[in-house]
Each structure stands twice: as C-alpha cells, then as structure tokens.
N, C-alpha and C positions, 0 to 999 in steps of 0.2 A: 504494500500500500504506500501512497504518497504521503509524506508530510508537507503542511508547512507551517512554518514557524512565526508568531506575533508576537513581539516583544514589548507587551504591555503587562503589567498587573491588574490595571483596571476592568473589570468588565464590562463597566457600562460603556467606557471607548471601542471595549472589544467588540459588543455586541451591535453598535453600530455600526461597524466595518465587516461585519464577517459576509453579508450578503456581496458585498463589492468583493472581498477579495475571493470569495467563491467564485464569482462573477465569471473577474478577470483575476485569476490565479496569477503567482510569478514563474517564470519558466524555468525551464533546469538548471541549474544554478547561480539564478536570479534573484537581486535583493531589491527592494524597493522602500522608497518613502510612502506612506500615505497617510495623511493626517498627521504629517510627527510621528507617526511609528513604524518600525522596522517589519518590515515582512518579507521572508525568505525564504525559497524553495530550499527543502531539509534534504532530496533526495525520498529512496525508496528504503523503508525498514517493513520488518516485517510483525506477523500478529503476536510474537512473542513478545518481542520490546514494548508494544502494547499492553499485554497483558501483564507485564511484570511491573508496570508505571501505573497501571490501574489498582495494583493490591495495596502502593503505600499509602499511610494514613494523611499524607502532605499534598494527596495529587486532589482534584477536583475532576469529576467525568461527567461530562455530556453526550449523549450520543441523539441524535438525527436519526430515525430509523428509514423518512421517507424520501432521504436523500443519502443515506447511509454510511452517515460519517460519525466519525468519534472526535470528540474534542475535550483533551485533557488541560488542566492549569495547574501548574504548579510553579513558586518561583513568582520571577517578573515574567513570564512565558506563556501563552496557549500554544497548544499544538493540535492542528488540523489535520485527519487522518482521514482521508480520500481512497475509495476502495478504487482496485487495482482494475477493475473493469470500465471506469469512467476517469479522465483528469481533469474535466473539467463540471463541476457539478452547477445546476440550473436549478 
C-alpha cells in the first residue's frame, strides 16, 4: 500500500486538507507545500508496518472503509495509507 505522509499534529488543519491531498496526491517521491504543511509521498510499505503502528497505545486510527484507506496519527505526523489497487483515491 501507498503512504503519504502530513506533517501536522493538528487535526483540525488535517482534516481540512485530507480531501485535496487525496484529490491530488504527491507523486513518487514528491514533497509539497500546502497550506504551510509538509506532504510527502512515503513510498510503498506494507500491511505489516500497519498493523504493528496500529497496536501502540501512542498511535491514533482512522480508517475510510468507503474509500478504503487507513489513517494513523501519531507524533506531529498523519499517515495516509492508500490501498494498493487504487493511487489515487476520489
């Protein structure tokens, strides 16, 4: 699966940008500005690295079921996890 990477801690900045950078994702190993915040194509990890960042008690999970993405927080960080059949999600 894709990541990509928001370098905010805030949610509420988060949660207004996550439609645009779903939108227009950044390319492969592309960093961008938007709004003041850092967003970076992470590359491709897989469902492990997932699943081992979901069990700590520091991470924060959201998942999308109808767009089918996971979005963990932890840190000053979201992480945007794009399943591997789509990269660009609508």
């Amino acid at each position: 699966m894709r990541c990509i990477s928001v370098y905010t801690g805030d949610y509420d900045r988060f949660s207004d940008l996550v439609d645009d950078i779903l939108r227009m994702p950044p390319g492969e190993n592309e960093e961008k500005l938007l709004d003041g915040i850092v967003i970076a194509d992470s590359g491709e990890t897989d469902a492990g690295y997932v699943d081992r960042l979901m069990q700590k008690p520091d991470v924060a999970v959201l998942k999308e079921k109808g767009r089918g993405i996971t979005i963990l927080q932890h840190g000053g960080v979201f992480e945007i996890f794009l399943p591997d059949s789509e990269n660009v999600v609508h």
